[in-house]
Each structure stands twice: as C-alpha cells, then as structure tokens.
C-alpha positions in Angstrom: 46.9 -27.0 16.3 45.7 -24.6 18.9 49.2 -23.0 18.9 48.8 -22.2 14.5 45.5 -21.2 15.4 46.6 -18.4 17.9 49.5 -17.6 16.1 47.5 -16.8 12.9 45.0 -14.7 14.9 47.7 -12.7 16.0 48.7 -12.6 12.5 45.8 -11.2 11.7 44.8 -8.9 14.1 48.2 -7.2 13.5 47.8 -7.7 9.5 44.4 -5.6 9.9 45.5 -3.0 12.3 48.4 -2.0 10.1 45.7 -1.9 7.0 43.5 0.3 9.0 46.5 2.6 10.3 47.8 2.9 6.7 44.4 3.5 5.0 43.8 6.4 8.3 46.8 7.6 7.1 45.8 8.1 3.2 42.8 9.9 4.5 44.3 12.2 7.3 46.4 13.5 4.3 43.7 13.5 1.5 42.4 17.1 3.1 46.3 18.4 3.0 46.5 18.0 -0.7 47.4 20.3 -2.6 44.3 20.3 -5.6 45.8 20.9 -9.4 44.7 24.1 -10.6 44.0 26.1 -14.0 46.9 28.7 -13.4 50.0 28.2 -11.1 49.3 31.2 -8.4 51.3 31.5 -5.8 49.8 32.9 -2.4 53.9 33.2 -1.3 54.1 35.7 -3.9 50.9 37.6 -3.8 49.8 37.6 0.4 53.5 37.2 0.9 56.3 39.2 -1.1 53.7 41.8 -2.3 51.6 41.4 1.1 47.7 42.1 -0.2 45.2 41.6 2.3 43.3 38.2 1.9 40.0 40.5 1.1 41.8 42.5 -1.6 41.1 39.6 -4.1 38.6 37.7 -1.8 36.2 40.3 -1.9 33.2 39.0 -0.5 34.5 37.1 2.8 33.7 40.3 5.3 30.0 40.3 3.8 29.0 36.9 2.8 29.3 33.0 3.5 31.4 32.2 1.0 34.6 33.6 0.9 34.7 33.6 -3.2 37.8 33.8 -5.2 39.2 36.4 -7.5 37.3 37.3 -10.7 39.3 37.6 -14.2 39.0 41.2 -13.6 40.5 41.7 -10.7 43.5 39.2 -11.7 43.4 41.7 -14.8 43.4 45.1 -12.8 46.8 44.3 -11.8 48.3 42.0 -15.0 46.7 44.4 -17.8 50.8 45.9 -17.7 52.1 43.7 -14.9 54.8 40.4 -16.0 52.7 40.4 -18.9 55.3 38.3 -20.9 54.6 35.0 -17.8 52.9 32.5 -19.1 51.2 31.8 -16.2 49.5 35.6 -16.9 49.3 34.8 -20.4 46.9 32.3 -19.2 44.6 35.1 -16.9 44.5 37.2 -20.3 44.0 33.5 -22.4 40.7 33.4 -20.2 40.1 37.1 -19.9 39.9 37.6 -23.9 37.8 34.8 -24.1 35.3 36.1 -21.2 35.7 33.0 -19.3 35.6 32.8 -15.5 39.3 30.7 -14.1 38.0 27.6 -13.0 39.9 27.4 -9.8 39.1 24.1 -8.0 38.2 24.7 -4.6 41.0 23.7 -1.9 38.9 24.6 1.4 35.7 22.7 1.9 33.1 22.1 4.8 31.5 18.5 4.7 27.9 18.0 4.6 26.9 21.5 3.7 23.6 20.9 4.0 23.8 20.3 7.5 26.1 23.1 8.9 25.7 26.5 8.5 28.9 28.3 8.2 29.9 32.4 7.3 32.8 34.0 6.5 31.2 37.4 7.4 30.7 36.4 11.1 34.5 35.0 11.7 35.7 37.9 9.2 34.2 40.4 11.7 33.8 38.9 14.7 33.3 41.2 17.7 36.1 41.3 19.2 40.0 40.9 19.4 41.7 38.9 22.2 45.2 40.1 22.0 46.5 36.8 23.9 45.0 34.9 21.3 47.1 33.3 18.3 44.0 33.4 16.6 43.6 36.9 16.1 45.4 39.8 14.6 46.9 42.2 17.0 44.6 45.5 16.5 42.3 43.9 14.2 38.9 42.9 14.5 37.6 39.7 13.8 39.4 36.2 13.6 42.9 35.9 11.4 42.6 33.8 7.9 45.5 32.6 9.2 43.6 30.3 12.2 41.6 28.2 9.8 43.8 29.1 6.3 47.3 29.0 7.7 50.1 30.8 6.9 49.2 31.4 3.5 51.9 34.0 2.9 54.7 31.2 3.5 52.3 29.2 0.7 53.3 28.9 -3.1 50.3 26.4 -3.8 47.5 26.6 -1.7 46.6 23.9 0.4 44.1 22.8 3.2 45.4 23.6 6.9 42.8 22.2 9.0 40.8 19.6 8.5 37.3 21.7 9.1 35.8 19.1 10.8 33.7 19.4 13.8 35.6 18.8 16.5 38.0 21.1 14.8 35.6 24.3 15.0 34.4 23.3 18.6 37.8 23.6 19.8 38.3 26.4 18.4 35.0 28.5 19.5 35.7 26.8 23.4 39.1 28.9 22.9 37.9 32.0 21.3 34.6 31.8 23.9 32.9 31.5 20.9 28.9 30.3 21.3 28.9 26.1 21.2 25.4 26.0 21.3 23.9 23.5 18.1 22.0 26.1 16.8 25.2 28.3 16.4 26.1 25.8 13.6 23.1 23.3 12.8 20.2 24.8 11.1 
C-alpha cells in the first residue's frame, strides 16, 4: 500500500511538472507571436531591400514615448505611383479613399503601463555611443532599434524580440551603464 502510494506521488509530481513546463512554454512564446494584421507589410522589404530608416515611417520615436506607426499618408507618399496594381497597396489606397486610419495591431507592448514609465525619445537619443557595444550603431547616437526590435530588416512579419519585461531592461541598462535607479523607470 505504501509502495502505490509513493509510486503515485511520483506520478504526480512528475504529471504536474510537465503541465507547468508545457504551459511556461505556451507563454514564453505568446510574446514571439507574430499578431495578424490589416495589410501584409513586410519590414524585409521596406527596412531591408529598400533600407529606410526605422524613423522614416516611425516618425515620432526620436521626440516622444511612443514610437507610433505609419499614417495612411505616409504609406501613400510612396504607393500614390509605387506597385500600385498589389493588392496588398490596393488595400493602403482601400483605407486612404475612405479616410480611415490602418488599424495595425500593436506587436511591441510594455506590461503594466501604468506603472513604468518608458520613452522612445530617451533610448532614441541617448547620449552616447559605445562603439564595443552590440547595442549601438557604430557612429550613431543613441541605442539601435535593433537591441530591443531585432533584426527587423531580416523580418517579413513583424514580431516581438524581447520579452520587455523587467529583468529584461535592467540587464540591459547594467550593460549600457544606463541609470538603474527606480525612479529611472517607476513614476
């Protein structure tokens, strides 16, 4: 008797861990997928093949916290004569004539907003370069889209690189001799 007893402990114990690695598992991937959206845009294409700067349709990540995505004009300024027979562009103009914003669904997100205060504009032009550092642009001011984003030229759908959680950023202002101080963050 004590013998079934142990044995189905085991059992168990095992039958649990394996439920809790698998439903870890589910969650550690839930931030890496990629989120349908409206228009098929590919980042490969557009950062990549024609290489625009992330800011060139992101417009407002050097000067606010959000980095914002493209408006219908600015999709336009380039697809008013450009592969205007895609259907995928047929879709910008689809929204365009009809004066409606593309409602992208967002792919990066910070948890519990109300608790952390976070700005593109301070990453986007931070004060300076290390030239050892992965996480920086040779040359260029401020920390790469690349450290939090990825390699978003390799990218045809977008998807989320880092998990933007709080260990996550500490790490990263401990290697960039960021501030770590509460207040940095924490409002």
């Amino acid at each position: 008797m004590l013998r079934r007893f142990i044995i189905t402990g085991v059992f168990g114990y095992f039958l649990l861990f394996m439920v809790l690695l698998l439903l870890m598992g589910f969650r550690w991937n839930r931030y890496r997928k990629t989120p349908d959206q409206p228009i098929d845009f590919s980042h490969q294409i557009h950062a990549g093949k024609l290489n625009l700067d992330c800011l060139f349709c992101h417009e407002t990540a050097d000067d606010s916290y959000f980095a914002g995505v493209p408006t219908v004009q600015k999709c336009m300024d380039c697809h008013i004569n450009v592969k205007t027979d895609s259907p995928k562009v047929q879709k910008i103009h689809k929204y365009w004539n009809e004066k409606q914003p593309i409602p992208w669904n967002r792919v990066h997100r910070i948890r519990q907003r109300n608790y952390v205060y976070f700005t593109h504009e301070r990453h986007v032009k931070a004060e300076e370069a290390k030239v050892n550092n992965p996480n920086h642009v040779l040359g260029k001011p401020g920390i790469a889209c690349e450290a939090c984003h990825g390699e978003v030229k390799a990218m045809d759908h977008m998807r989320a690189f880092s998990s933007l959680k709080m260990g996550w950023c500490v790490e990263c202002h401990r290697a960039n001799e960021a501030p770590t101080d509460c207040l940095t963050c924490h409002r």
